[in-house]
ROZA-449452 format. One record per residue: residue in three letters; x, y, z of N, C-alpha, C in turn. Coordinates in steps of 0.2 Angstrom, whole numbers, plus 5000, padded with zeros to 4 digits. Layout:
alaXYZXYZXYZ
...
***
This chain:
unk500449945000500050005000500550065000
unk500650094995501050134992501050214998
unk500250224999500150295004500450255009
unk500350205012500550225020500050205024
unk499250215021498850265023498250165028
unk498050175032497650095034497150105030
unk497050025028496650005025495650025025
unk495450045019494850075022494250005022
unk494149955021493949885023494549855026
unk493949775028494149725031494949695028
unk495349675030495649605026495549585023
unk495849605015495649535011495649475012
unk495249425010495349355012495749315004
unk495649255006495849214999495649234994
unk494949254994494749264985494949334983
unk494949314975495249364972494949364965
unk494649444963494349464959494849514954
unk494649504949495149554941494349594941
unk494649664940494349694937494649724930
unk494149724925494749734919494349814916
unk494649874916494649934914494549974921
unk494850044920494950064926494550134926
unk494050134920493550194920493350214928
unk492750244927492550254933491950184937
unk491650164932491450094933491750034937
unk492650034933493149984936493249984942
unk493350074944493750094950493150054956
unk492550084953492150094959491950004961
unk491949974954491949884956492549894961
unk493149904959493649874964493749894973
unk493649974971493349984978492749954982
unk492249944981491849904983492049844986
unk492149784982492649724981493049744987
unk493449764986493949774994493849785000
unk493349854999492949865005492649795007
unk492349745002491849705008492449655008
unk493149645009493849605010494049565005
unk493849594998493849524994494649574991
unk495249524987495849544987495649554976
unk495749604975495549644969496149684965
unk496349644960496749664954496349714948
unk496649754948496649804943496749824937
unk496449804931496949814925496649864921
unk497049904919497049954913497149984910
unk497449984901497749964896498050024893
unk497650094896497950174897498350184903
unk498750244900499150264907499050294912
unk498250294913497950334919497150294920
unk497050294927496650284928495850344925
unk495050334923494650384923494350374918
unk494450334911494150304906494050374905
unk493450394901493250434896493050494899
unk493450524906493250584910494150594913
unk494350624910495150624910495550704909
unk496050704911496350754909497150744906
unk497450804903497950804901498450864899
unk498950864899499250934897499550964891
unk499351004890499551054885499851124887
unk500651104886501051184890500951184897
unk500851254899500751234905500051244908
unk499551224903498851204906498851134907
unk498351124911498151074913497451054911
unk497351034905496551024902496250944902
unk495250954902495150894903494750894896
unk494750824896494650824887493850834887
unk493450834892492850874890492550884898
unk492050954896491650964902491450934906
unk491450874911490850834915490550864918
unk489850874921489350894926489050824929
unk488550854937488350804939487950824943
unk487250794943486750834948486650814955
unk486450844958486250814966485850744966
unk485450734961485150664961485550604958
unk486050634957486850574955486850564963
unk486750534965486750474972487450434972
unk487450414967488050344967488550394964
unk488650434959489350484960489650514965
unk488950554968489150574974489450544980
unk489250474981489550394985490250434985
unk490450434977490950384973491450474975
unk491250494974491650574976492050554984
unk491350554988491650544995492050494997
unk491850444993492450374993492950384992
unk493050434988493850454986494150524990
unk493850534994493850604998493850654992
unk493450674986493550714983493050774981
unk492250754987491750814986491750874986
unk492250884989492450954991492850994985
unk492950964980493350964973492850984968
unk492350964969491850954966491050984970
unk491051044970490251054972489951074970
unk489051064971488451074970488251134971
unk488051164965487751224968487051214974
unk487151284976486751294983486051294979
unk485851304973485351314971485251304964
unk484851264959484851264952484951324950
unk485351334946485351424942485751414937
unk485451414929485851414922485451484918
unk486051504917485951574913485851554907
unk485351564903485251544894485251604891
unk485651624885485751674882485551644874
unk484951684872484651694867484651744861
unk485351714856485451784850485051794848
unk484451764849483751794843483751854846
unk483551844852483151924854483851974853
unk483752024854484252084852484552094862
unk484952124859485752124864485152164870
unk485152144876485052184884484552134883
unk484052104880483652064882483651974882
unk484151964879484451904878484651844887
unk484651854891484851834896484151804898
unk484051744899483551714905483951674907
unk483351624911483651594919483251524919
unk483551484920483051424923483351414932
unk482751414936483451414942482751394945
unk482851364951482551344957482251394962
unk481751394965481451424972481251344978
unk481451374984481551334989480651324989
unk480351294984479651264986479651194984
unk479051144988478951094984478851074978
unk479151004974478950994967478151004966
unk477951024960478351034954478151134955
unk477851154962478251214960478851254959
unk479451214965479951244964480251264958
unk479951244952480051284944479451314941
unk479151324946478351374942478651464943
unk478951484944479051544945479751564938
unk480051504938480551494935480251504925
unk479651474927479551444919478851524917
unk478551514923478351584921478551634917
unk479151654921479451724918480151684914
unk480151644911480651624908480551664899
unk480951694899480751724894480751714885
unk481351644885481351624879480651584873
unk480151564880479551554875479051594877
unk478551574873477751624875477351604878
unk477051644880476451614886476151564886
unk475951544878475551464876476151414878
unk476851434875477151384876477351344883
unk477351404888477451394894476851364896
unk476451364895475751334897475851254896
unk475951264888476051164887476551134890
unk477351184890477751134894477351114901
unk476951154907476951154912476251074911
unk475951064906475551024906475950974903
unk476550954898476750884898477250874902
unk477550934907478050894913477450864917
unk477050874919476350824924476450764919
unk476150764912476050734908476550684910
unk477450694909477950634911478050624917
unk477950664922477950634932477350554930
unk476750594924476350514925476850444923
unk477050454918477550384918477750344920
unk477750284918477950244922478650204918
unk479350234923479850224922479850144919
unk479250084922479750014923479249984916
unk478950034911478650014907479050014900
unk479149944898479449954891479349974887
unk478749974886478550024879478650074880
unk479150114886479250184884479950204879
unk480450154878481050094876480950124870
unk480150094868480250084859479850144855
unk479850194863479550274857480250294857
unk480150374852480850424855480350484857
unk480950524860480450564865480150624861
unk480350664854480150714849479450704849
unk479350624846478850624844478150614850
unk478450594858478050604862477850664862
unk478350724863478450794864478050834858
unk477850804854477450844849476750824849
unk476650754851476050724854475750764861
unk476150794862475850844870476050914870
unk475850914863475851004862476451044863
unk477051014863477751044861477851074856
unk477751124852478151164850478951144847
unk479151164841479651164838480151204843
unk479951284845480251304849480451294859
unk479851264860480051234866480451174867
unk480551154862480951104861481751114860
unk481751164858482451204856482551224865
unk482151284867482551314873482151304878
unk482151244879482051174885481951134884
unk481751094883481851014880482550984881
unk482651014874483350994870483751024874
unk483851104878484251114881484551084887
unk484051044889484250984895484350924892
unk484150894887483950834883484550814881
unk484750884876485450834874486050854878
unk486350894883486850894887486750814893
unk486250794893485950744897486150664895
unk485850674889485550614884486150614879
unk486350654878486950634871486450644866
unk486050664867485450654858484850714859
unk484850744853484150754853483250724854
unk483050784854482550724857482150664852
unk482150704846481650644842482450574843
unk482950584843483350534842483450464849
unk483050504853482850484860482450444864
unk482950374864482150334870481850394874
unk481250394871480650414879480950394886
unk480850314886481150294891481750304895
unk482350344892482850374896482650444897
unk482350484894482150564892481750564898
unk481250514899480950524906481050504912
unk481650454911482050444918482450514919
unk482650564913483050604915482750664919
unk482150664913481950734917481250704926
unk481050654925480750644932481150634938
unk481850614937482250604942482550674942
unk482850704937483150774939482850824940
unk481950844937481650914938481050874943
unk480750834943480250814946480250754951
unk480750764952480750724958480850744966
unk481150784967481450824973481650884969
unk481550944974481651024973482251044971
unk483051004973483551014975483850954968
unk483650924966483850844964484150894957
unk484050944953484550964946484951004948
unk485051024954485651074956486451044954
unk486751074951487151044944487951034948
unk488351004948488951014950489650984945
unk490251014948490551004942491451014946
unk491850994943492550984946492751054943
unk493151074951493451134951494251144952
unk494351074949494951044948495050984944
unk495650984941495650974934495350884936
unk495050854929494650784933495150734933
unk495750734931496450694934496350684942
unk496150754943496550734950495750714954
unk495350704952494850654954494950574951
unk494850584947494650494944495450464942
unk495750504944496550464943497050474949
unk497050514951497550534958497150524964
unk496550544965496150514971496150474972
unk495650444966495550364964496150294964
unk496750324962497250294963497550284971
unk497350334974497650354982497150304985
unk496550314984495850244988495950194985
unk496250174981496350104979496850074982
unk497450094981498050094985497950084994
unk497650124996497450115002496850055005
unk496650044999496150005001496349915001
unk497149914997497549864995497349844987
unk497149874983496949844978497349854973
unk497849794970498349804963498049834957
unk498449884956498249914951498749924946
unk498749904941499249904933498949954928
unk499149984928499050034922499450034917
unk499350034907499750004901499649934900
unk499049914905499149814905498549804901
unk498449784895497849764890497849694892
unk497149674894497049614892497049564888
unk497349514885497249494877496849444880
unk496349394883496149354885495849344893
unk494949324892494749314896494249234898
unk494549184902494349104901494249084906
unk493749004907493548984913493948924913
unk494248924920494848854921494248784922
unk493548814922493048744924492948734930
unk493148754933493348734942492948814945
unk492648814943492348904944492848954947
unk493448954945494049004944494149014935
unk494449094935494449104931495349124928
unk495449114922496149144919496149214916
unk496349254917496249324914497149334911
unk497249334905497949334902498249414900
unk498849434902499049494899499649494898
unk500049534892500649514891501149494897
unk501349434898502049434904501649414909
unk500949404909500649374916500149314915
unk499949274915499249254918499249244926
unk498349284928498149294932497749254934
unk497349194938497049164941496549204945
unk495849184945495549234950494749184950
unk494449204957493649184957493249224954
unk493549284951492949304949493149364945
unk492949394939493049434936492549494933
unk492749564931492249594929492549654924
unk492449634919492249674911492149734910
unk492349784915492049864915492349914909
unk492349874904492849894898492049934894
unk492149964887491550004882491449914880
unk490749904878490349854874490649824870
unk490849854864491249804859491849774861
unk492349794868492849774871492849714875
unk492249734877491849684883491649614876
unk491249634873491249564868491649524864
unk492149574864493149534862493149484869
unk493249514871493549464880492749414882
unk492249424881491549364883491849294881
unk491849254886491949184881491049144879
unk491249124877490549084873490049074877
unk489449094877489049044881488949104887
unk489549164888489149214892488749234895
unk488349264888487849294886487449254882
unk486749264881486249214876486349254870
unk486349324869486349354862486949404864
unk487449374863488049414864488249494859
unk487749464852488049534847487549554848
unk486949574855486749654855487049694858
unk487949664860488249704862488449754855
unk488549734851488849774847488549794842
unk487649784845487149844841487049894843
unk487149904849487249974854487550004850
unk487350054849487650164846488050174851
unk488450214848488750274850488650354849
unk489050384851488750444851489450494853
unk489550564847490350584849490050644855
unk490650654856490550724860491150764857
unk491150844855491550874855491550924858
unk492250954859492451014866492951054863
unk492851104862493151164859493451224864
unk494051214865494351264869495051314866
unk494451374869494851424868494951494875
unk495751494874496051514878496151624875
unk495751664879495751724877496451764881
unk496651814879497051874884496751884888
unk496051904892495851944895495151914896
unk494751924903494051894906493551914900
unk493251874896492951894893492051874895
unk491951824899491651804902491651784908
unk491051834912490951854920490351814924
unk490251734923490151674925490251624924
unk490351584929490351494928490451474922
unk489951474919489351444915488651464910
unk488751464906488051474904487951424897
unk487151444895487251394887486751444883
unk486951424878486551474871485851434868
unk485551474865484951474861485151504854
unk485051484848485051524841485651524840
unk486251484841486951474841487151404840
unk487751394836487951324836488151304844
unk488251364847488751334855488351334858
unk488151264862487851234867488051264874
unk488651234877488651234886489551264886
unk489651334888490051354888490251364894
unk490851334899491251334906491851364904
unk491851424910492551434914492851394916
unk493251364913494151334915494651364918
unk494751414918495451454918495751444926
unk495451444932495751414935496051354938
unk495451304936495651234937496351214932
unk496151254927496851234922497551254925
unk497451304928498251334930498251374927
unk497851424921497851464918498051544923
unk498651574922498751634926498651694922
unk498551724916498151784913497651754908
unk497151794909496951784904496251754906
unk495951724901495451664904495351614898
unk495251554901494951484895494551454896
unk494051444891493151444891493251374887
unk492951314889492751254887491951274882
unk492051224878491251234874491151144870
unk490551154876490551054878489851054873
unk489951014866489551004861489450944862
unk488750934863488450834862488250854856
unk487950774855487650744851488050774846
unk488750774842489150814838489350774831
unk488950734829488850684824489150744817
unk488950784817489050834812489750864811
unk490050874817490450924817491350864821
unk491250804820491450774828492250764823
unk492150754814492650764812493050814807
unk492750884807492850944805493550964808
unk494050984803494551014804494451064811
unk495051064813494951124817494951204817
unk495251194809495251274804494351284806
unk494051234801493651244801492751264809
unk493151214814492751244819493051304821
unk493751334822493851414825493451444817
unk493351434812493151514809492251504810
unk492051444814491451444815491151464823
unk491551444828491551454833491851524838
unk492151544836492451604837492051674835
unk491851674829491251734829490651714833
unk490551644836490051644839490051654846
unk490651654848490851684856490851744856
unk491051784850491151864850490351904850
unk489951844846489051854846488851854856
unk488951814855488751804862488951844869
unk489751834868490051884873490551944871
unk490152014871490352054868491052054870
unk491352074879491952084879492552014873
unk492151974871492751914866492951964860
unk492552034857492752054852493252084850
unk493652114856494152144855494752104860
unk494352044861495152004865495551974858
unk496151964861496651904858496551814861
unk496451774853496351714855497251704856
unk497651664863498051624861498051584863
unk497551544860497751474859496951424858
unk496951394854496251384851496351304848
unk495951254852496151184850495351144853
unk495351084850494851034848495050974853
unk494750954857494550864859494150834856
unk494050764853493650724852493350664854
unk492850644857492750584859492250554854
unk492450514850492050504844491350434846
unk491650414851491250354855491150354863
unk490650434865490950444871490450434875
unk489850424871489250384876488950334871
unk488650274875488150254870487450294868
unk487350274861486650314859485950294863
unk485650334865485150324871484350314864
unk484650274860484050264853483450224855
unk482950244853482350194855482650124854
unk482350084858482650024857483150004860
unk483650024864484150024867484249984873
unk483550004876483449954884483449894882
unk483449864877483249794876483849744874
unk484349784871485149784872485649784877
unk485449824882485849834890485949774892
unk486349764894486449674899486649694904
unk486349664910486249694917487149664920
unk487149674926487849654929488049574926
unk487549534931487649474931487549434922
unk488149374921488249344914487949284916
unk487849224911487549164911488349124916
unk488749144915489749114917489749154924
unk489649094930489649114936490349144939
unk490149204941490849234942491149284939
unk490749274934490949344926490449394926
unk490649454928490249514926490349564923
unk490149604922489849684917489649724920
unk490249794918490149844923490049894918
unk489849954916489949994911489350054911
unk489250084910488950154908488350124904
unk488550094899488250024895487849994896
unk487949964902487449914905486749934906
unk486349894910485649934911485649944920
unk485849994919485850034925484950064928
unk484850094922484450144920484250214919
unk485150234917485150274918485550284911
unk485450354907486050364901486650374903
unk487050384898487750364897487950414901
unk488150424907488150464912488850454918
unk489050484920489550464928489250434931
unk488450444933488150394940488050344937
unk487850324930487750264928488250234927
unk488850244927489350214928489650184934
unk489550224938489650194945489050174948
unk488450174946487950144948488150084946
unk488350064940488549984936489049934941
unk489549994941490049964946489849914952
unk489449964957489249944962488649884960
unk488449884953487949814952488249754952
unk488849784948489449724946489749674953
unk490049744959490249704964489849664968
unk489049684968488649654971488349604969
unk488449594961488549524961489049464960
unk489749494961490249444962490149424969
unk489949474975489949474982489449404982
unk488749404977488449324977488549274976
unk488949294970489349234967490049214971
unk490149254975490749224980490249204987
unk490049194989489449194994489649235000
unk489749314998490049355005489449415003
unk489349435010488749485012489049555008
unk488349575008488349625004488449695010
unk488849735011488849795018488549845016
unk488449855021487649905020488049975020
unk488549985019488650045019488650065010
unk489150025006489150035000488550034996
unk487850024999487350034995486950094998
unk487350145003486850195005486550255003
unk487050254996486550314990486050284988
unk485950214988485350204985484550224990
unk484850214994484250255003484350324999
unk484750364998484750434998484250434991
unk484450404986484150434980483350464980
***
């Protein structure tokens, strides 16, 4: 144990568990695992722990290759936060509050607000939606009847699966416009997708659990430090403490059952022996390593979509923007964060501009997004007109969530496989939740709890305590 630091569970005992990717899915199988004493190897194939929420450097910034947010009803990220001692890195706002700026309307009237009042659902956003000023009064009317309209839902019902949500949303009197500045404006920073391209069924887990469930439940948070030193140095620090081997550059080339219900997990220079193993790699990686007979319909793994994300960051001379955060209407630029401190930025300021559902644009030169994107921050924020860009660059995650497409739920494969001992841990999985950071450490903690059956050791009631909170 590298820190020094005592073990945060029991003594491991004899059995031993691979977990194979060190996403945030992997981490949190392993930590788990440990916690309830089981003795837990680590593999994964990058030089860093954090899968697809990571950071890296450029000069002397410290950049993350995209925005992450998380809301107060993230239960199991927020676990996973204090597991690592990292909440404090990462805080919630004291109260919902997103600025939307709308080009249409002309300069001084452009600013509204979605934000929260300290009343119960579903008023806590009737004062909000009222005077919100990006729609018209009818509009306001119909959102406020098909948000009741989705509280009715019934989250456990498949047929929500096989609509998308556009054409729900136009069935209950949606507006092309309301669907632009609100729907969509939550829909696709949430979902990875527009709404017509949208299980219903995830669309309504999103907004029931995040606007209509509890007063406080969409209150947004976000790292205020760069997410290395969450999902890799923390993470890395809790694991280490917790006794759990951790190998980073270690690809698995193979994963096999000895018959004896121990498993061979192979990596260059190694075979690994173990009781029980877990997959928390992307889908089509997970279906390279399945041995036969895993799964019953093994290639729904590799019907599942993806979906890119892009993130455009640009580094100014001078404070050109005087909050957090905000997102636009009647602009290609979605969801625009202040970075500049977390990066180590000392003059100057550098603004993230986190684009989902980015199918369009995911592989455009980067010529091409600065002469697109740059007059659109000088639209938006007059102080950008007269700064200097120095330094203007592109991240791509061209597979960085899966697609939340009707028809999707039916694809998910839950923790536990048909190969006792062998599980599935992933964002992927059927959590119930989209391609998300809770749902990814939601997966984890399903994964561990069912090695923890499959090895016949209790399940501790502490590592399931977000699910009491949710």
């Amino acid at each position: 144990m590298s820190h020094g630091t005592r073990s945060h569970g029991p003594v491991a005992d004899g059995r031993h568990a691979v977990v194979v990717g060190g996403g945030l899915a992997g981490v949190t199988t392993a930590l788990a695992l440990a916690d309830a004493g089981v003795r837990v190897t680590l593999l994964e194939g990058r030089p860093r722990l954090g899968g697809l929420a990571f950071s890296f450097q450029r000069g002397d910034l410290t950049v993350d290759n995209g925005q992450h947010v998380y809301l107060r009803c993230c239960t199991a990220y927020r676990w996973f936060l204090d597991r690592i001692e990292g909440a404090a890195l990462a805080p919630l706002q004291d109260r919902l509050d997103v600025p939307v700026l709308d080009l249409a309307r002309p300069e001084g009237r452009r600013l509204g607000r979605l934000r929260r009042d300290a009343l119960p659902v579903p008023l806590h956003l009737g004062r909000s939606l009222a005077t919100y000023p990006h729609l018209s009064l009818a509009d306001r009317a119909r959102v406020g009847r098909a948000a009741l309209a989705l509280k009715g839902l019934d989250l456990t019902d498949p047929a929500l699966d096989t609509q998308d949500f556009g054409s729900w949303l136009a069935a209950h009197g949606q507006s092309a416009r309301a669907v632009e500045a609100l729907w969509d404006l939550v829909g696709v920073a949430t979902l990875n997708a527009v709404a017509s391209d949208a299980s219903l069924g995830l669309a309504a887990m999103v907004f029931k659990t995040g606007l209509l469930s509890d007063p406080g439940a969409a209150d947004i948070g976000w790292a205020r430090v760069p997410l290395g030193d969450l999902h890799d140095r923390l993470a890395r620090k809790a694991l280490d403490s917790a006794g759990v081997r951790t190998e980073v550059r270690t690809r698995v080339t193979s994963v096999s059952s000895k018959g004896n219900g121990q498993w061979v997990v192979e990596v260059p220079g190694e075979t690994l022996v173990a009781d029980a193993v877990v997959l928390a790699v992307p889908q089509r990686e997970a279906h390279g390593l399945l041995p036969a007979g895993a799964l019953d319909a093994p290639e729904r793994l590799l019907e599942i979509g993806t979906a890119p994300i892009l993130n455009v960051h640009v580094v100014y001379d001078r404070k050109v923007l005087g909050r957090p955060f905000f997102t636009a209407l009647g602009s290609p630029v979605q969801w625009v964060f202040d970075r500049t401190d977390s990066s180590g930025l000392r003059e100057g300021q550098y603004l993230a501009v986190s684009q989902s559902a980015a199918q369009d644009e995911i592989d455009e030169p980067v010529a091409v997004l600065r002469e697109r994107y740059l007059p659109e921050l000088e639209r938006l924020l007059p102080p950008a007109r007269g700064a200097e860009v120095r330094d203007f660059f592109v991240t791509r995650e061209r597979t960085a969530t899966f697609a939340p497409a009707p028809g999707v739920g039916r694809l998910r494969p839950g923790a536990r496989t048909k190969a006792s001992g062998l599980c599935l841990a992933g964002a992927w999985t059927a959590t119930g939740w989209p391609a998300t950071m809770e749902s990814a450490v939601r997966s984890g903690v399903s994964a561990a709890d069912a090695v923890l059956g499959a090895l016949g050791r209790p399940r501790p009631q502490a590592l399931f305590e977000f699910e009491e909170a949710a």
